[in-house]
ZALUM-922344 format. One line per field, with one value per residue (C-alpha): residue in three letters; x, y, z. Coordinates in pm, 1 decimal, decimal comma. Layout:
# ZALUM-922344
aa: (ALA ...)
xx: (X ...)
yy: (Y ...)
zz: (Z ...)
***
This chain:
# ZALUM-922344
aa: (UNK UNK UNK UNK UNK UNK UNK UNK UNK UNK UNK UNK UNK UNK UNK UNK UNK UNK UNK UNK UNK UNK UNK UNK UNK UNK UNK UNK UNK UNK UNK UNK UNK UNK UNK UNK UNK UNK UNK UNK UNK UNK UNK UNK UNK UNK UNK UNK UNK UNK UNK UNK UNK UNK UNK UNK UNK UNK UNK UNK UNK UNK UNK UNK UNK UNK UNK UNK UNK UNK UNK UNK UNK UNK UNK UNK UNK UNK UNK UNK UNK UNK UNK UNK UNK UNK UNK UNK UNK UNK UNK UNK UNK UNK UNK UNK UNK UNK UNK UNK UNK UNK UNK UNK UNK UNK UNK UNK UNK UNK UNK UNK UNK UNK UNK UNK UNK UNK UNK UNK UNK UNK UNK UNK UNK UNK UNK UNK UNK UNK UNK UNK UNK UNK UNK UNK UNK UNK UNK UNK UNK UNK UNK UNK UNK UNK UNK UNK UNK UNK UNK UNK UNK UNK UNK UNK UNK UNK UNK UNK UNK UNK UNK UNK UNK UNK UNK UNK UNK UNK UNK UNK UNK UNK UNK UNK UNK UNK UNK UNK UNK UNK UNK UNK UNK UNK UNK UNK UNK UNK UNK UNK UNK UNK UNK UNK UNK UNK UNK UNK UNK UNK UNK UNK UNK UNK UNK UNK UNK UNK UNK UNK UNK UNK UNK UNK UNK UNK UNK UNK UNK UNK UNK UNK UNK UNK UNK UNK UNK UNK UNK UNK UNK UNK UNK UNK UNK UNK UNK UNK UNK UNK UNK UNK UNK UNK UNK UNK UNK UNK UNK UNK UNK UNK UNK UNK UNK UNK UNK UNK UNK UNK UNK UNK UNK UNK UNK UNK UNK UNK UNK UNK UNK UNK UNK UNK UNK UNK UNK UNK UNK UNK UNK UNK UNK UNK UNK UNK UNK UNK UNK UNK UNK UNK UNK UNK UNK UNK UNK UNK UNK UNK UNK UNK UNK UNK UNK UNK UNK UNK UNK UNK UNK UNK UNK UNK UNK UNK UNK UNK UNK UNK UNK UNK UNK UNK UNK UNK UNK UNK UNK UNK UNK UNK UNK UNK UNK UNK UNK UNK UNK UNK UNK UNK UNK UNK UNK UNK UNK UNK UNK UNK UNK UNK UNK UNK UNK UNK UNK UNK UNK UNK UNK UNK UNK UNK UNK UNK UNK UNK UNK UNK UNK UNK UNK UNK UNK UNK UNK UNK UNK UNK UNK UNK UNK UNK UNK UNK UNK UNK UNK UNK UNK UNK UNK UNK UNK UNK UNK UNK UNK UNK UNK UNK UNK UNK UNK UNK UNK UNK UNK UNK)
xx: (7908,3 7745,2 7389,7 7493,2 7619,6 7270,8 7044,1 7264,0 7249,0 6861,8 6831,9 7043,4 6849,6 6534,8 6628,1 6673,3 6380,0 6205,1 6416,1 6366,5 6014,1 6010,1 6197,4 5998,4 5681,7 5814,3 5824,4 5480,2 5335,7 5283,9 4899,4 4725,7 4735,0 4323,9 4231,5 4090,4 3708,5 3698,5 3963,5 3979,3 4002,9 4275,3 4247,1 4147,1 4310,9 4025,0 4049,7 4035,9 4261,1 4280,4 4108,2 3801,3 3875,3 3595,7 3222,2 2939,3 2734,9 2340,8 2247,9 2041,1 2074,8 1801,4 1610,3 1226,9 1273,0 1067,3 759,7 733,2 724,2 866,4 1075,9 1190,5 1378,9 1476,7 1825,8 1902,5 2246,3 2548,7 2787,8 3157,9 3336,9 3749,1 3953,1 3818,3 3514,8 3655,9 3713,9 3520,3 3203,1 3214,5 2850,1 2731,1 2450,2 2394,5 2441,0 2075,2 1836,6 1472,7 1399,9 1626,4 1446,3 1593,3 1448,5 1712,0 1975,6 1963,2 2296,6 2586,4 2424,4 2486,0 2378,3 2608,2 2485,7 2818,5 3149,9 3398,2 3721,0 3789,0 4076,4 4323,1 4317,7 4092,9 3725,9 3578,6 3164,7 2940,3 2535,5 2298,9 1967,0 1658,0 1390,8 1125,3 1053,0 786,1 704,4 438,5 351,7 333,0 23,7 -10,0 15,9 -270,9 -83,0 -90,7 127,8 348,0 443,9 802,9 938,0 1266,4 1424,9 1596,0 1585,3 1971,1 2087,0 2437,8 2719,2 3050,5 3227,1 3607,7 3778,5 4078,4 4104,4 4416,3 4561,6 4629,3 4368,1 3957,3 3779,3 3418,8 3209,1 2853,4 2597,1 2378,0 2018,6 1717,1 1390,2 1321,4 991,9 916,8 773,6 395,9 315,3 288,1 543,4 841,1 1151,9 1437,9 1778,3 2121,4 2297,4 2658,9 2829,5 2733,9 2879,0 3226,3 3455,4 3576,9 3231,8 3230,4 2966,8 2778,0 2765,5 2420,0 2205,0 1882,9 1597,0 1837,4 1802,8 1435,2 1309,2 1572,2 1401,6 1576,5 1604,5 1342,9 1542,5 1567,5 1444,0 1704,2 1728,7 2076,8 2164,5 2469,5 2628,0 2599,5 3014,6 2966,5 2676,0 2689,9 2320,5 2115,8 2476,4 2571,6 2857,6 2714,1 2955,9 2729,9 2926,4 3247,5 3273,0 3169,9 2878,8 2777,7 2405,8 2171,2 1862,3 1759,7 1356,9 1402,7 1151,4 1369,8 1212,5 1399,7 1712,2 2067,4 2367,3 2686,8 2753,0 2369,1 2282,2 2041,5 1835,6 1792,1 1526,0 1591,8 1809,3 2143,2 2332,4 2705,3 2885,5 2632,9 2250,7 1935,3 1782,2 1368,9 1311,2 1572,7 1503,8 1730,0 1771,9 1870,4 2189,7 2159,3 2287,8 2541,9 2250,7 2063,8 2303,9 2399,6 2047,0 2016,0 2302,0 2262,0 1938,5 1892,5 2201,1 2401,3 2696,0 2906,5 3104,1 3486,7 3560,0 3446,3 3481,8 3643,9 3708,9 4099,8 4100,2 3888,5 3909,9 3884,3 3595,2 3682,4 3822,3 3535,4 3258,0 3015,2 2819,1 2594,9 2311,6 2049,4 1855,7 1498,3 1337,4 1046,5 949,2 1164,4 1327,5 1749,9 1805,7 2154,6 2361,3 2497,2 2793,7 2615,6 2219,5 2045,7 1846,6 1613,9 1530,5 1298,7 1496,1 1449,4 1684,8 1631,3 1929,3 2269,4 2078,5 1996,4 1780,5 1698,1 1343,3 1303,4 1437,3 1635,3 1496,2 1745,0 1727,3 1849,3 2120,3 2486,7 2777,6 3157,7 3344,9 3611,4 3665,4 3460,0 3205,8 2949,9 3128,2 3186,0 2831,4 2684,0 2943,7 2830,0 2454,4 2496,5 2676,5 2386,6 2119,9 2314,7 2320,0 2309,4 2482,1 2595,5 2768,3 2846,3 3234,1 3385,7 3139,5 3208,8 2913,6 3008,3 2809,6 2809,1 2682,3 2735,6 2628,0 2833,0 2919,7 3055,0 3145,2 3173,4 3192,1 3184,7 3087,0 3284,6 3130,1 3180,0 2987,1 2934,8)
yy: (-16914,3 -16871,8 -16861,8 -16695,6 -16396,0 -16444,3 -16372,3 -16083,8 -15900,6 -15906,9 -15769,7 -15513,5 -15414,6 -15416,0 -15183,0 -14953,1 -14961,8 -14872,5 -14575,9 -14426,2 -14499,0 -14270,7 -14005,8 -13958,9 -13944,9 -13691,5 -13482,8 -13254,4 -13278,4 -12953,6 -12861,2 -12859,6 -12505,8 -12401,2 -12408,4 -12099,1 -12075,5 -11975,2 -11992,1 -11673,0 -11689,9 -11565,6 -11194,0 -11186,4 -10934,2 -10685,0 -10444,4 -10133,4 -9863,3 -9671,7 -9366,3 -9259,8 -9253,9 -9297,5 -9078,1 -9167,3 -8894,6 -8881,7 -8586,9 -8507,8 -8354,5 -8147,4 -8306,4 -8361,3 -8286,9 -7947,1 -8165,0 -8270,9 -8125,8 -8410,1 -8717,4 -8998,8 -9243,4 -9488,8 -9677,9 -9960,0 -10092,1 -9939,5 -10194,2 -10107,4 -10358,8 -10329,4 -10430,3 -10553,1 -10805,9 -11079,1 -10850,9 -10835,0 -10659,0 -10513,8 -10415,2 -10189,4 -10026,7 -9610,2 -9463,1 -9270,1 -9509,5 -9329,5 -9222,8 -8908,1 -8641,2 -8555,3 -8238,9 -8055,1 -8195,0 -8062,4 -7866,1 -7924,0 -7987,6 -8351,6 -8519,3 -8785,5 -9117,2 -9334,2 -9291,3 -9503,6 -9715,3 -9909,6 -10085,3 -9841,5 -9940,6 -9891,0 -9974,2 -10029,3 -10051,8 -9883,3 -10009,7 -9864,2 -10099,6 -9850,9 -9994,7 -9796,6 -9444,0 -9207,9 -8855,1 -8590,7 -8332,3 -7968,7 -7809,5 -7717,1 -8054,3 -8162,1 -8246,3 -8621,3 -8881,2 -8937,7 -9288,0 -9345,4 -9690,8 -9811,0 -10016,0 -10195,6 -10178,8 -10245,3 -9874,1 -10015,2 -9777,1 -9853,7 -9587,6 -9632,6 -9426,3 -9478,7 -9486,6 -9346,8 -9479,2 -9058,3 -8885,7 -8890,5 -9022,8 -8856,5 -8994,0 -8834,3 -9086,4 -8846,9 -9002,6 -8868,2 -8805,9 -8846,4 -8787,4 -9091,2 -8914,3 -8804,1 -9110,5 -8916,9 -9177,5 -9120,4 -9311,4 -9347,7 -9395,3 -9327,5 -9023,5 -9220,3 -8811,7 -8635,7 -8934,9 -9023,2 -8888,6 -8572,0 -8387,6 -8057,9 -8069,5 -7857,8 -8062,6 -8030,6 -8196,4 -8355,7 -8094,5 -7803,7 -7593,5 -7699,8 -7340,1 -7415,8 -7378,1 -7571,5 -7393,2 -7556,8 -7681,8 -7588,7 -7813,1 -7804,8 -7905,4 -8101,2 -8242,7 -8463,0 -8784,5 -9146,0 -9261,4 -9493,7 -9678,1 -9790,6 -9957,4 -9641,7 -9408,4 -9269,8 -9062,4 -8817,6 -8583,3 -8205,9 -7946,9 -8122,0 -8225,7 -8552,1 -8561,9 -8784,4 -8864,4 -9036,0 -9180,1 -9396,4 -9244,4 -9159,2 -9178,8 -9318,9 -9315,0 -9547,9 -9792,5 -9600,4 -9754,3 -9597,1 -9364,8 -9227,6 -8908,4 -8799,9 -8477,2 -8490,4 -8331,7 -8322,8 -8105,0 -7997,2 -8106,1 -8011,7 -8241,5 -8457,4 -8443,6 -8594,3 -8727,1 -8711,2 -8774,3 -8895,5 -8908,0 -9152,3 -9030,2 -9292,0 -9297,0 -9182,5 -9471,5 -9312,5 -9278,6 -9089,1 -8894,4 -8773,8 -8742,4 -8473,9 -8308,6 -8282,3 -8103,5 -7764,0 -7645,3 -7452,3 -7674,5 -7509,8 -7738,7 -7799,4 -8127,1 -8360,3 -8644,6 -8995,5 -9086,5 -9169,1 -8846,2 -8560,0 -8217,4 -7909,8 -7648,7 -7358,0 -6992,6 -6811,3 -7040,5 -7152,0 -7424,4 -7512,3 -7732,5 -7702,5 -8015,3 -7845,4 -8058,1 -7901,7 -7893,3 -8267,7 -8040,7 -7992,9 -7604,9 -7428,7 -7299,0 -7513,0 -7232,5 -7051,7 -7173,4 -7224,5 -7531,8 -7732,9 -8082,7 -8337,2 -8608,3 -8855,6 -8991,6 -9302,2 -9402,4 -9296,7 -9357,1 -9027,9 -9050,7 -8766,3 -8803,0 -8667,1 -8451,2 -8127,5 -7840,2 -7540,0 -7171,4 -7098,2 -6872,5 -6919,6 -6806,8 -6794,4 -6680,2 -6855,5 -7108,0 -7392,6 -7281,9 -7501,7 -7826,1 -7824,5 -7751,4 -8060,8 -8287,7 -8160,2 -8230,2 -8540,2 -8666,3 -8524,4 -8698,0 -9017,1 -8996,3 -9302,7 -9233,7 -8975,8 -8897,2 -8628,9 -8601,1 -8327,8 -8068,6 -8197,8 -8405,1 -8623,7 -8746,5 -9064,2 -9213,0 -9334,6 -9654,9 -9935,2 -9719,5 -9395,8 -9558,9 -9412,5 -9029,0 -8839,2 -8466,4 -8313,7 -8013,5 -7829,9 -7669,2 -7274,5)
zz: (3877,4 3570,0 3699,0 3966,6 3720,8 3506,9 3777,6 3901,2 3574,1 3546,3 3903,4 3796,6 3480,9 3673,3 3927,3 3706,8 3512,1 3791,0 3898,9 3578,1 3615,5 3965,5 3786,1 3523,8 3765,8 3977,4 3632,3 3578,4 3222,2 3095,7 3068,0 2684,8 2529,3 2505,9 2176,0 2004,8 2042,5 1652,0 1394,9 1204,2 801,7 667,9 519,2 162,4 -110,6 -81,2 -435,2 -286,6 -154,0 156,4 84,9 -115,8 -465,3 -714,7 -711,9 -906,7 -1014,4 -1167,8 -1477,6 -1679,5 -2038,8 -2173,1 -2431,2 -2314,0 -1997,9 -2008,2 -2039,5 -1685,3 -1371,1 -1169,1 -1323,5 -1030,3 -1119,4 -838,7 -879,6 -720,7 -800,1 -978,8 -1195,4 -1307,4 -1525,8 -1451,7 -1721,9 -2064,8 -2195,2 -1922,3 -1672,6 -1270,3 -1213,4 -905,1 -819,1 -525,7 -426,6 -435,5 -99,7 -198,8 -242,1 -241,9 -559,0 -777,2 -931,2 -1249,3 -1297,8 -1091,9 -1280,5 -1608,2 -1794,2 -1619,2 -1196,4 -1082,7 -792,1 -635,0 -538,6 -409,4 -310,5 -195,9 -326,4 -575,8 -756,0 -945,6 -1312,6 -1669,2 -1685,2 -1969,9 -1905,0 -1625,6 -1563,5 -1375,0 -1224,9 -1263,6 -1104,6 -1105,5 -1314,8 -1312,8 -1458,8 -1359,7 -1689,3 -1667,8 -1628,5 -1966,4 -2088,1 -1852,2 -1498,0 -1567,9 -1524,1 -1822,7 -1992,1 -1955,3 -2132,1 -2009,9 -2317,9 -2039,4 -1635,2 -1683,0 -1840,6 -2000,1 -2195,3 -2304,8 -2154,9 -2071,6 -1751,9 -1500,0 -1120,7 -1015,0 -644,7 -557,1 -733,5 -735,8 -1025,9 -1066,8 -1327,1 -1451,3 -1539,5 -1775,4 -1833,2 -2000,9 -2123,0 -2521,6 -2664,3 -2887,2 -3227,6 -3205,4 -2997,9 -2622,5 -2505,3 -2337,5 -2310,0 -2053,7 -2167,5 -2119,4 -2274,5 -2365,6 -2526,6 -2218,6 -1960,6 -1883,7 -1639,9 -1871,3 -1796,8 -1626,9 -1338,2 -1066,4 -690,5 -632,1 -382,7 -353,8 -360,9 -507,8 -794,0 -871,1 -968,2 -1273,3 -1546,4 -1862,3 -2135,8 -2468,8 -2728,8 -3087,0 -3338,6 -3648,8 -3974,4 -4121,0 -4418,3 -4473,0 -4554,3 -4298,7 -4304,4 -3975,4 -3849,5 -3503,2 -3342,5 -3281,9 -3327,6 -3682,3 -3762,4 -4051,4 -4219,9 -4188,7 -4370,2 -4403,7 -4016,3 -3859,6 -3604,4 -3405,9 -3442,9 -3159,3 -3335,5 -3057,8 -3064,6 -3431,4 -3746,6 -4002,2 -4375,1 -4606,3 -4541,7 -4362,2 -4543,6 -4540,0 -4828,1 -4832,2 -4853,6 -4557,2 -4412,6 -3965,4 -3804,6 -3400,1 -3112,6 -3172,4 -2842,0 -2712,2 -2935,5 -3061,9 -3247,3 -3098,9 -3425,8 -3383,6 -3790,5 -4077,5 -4461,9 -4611,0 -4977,7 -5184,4 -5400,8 -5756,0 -6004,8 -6277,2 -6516,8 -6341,3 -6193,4 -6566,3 -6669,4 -6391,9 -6469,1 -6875,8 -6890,8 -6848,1 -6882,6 -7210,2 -7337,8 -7565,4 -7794,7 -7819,6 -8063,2 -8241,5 -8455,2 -8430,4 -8081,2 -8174,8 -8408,5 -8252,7 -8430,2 -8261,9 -8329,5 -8580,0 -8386,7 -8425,3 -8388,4 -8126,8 -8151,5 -7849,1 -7737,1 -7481,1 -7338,4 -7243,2 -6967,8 -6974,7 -7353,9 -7433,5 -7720,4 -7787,8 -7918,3 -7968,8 -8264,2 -8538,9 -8563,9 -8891,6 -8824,5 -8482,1 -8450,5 -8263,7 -8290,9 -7996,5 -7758,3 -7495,4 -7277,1 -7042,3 -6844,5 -7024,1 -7339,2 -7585,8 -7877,5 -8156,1 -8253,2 -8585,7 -8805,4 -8716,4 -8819,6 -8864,0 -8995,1 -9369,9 -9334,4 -9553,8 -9395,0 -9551,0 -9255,5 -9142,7 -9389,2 -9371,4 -9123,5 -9356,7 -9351,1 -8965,8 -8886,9 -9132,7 -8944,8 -8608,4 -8713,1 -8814,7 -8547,5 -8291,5 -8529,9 -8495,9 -8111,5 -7874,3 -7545,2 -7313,7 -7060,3 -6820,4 -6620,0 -6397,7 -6628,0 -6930,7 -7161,6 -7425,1 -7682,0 -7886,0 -8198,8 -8558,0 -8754,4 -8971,8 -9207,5 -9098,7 -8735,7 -8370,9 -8380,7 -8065,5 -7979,5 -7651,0 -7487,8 -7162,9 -6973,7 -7027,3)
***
């Protein structure tokens, strides 16, 4: 019974294995999906809106441009730097690439070379890739080709501007032409006052407004006083305002420092000077400075005596001294007797040489006119120093046995 049961079960089993088997026969498996011939890559984040908002624009300011009939420059990339010193580049190339003639786009025309989209945001730096230049001369300056230097093919300024998502940004590129001194040399540089997305501009296109003539340049004459130095850009106080001073192509004679007086030969430019030569004049020491100011001049004396005890001149007196530069003689009145007596002076030191000679007169009026002119002389014949403050000179001398005495005069 047992076995029986056994062998009963695993018929059982067996049957239906293999009408599951049939089943799942009579089932159709479902064809394989065709793969795609190419798998696409997935978008990037491109930086750049939908609609055009950023031009780049090509001038020319003035400067030596009147030289030359024809100046082509040919550009051949265009470089914005978003953001700060680590920020992206992004670099393109100008939508005109045969070469620009910048003759046409002197003052305020501009010729556009790109537009397009870019990232909203602040840039801080703009380059443009010149790769070739060239310059024809007038006819009165023989017709020839010119010699243009580029300091670099890569024309770099710091110049900061914003792209707004709603609004177009237009920025002018200004190069130009300097004359290099006396040398017949031209160079090609950028002009970083007259760039920047604040300039006024004239749309012009290439092969307009060639019969513009540009107007020649003044060449002016400034004194002032360097407060910044920046490379090849000063700030120089001129008349009590600050200027900004380009001497790129300059002559400079003597060392710039902050502080030093200086005279500027060159063009006087909307909001800036073209520097062609600078004098550097060098700072007077304090010595010097006084020696200047004591000679040749009428100082009329108000005390004088012990430094900690000065006594003032009498009413009715004048006593006076004049430091002749060109005779190396003192001369004045003693209050009663005019006098005159030699000096030299080196540095903030004064020395009477020899006696003082005076006139013989006796006066009695006021009351001890006498006494205060023998002090007075005696002081000046025991002189040692000087010096000169807000118009004002003093003198100083004495020995070990009378001491320091000091005579104060102003100026008259």
């Amino acid at each position: 019974m047992f076995t029986f049961t056994k062998y009963m079960v695993i018929v059982i089993v067996t049957l239906s294995v293999l009408f599951v088997s049939a089943c799942t026969e009579r089932v159709p498996t479902p064809a394989p999906k065709p793969l795609p011939t190419s798998t696409p890559a997935p978008s990037p984040e491109l930086p750049y809106v939908e609609d055009e908002n950023f031009r780049f624009l090509i001038s020319d300011d003035v400067n030596a441009i009147h030289d030359f009939e024809h100046v082509y420059i040919t550009i051949s990339e265009i470089g914005v730097q978003h953001g700060g010193e680590s920020g992206n580049w992004a670099i393109f190339p100008p939508d005109i690439t045969e070469p620009i003639d910048l003759k046409p786009l002197v003052g305020e025309n501009a010729l556009e070379i790109w537009n397009g989209n870019l990232a909203p945001g602040e840039y801080s730096k703009v380059f443009i890739y010149v790769s070739s230049v060239n310059g024809t001369l007038t006819e009165a300056l023989g017709s020839r080709e010119a010699n243009i230097n580029l300091p670099s093919e890569k024309l770099h300024i710091i110049k900061p501007f914003t792209i707004s998502e709603n609004t177009i940004t237009s920025f002018v590129y200004d190069v130009t032409v300097i004359k290099a001194g006396q040398s017949g040399q031209y160079i090609l540089k950028p002009q970083i006052a007259q760039s920047g997305e604040d300039q006024e501009f004239k749309l012009t296109k290439q092969g307009e407004g060639k019969r513009e003539k540009p107007e020649k340049p003044d060449r002016l004459e400034f004194k002032g006083t360097i407060e910044t130095i920046d490379g090849a850009i000063w700030t120089v106080n001129i008349e009590g305002e600050s200027r900004t001073v380009d001497v790129i192509v300059a002559e400079i004679d003597g060392e710039p420092s902050e502080g030093l007086h200086v005279k500027i030969e060159g063009i006087k430019r909307k909001g800036y000077i073209v520097a062609e030569k600078v004098e550097i004049e060098e700072l007077e020491t304090k010595e010097e400075s006084a020696e200047v100011t004591l000679k040749d001049k009428i100082w009329v004396l108000e005390r004088f005596g012990e430094p900690e005890n000065l006594i003032d001149v009498l009413d009715g007196t004048d006593i006076t001294i004049e430091f002749v530069s060109t005779e190396g003689t003192a001369k004045g009145s003693a209050g009663c007797n005019s006098y005159f007596c030699d000096y030299e002076v080196d540095g903030n030191q004064l020395s009477i040489i020899g006696p003082i000679i005076i006139s013989s007169a006796s006066c009695t009026e006021p009351e001890g006119i006498m006494d205060q002119e023998q002090q007075f002389l005696k002081i000046l014949g025991q002189a040692e120093t000087y010096e000169v403050e807000d118009e004002q000179l003093y003198i100083s001398g004495g020995n070990v046995f009378v001491g320091d005495k000091v005579l104060v005069f102003k100026l008259d």
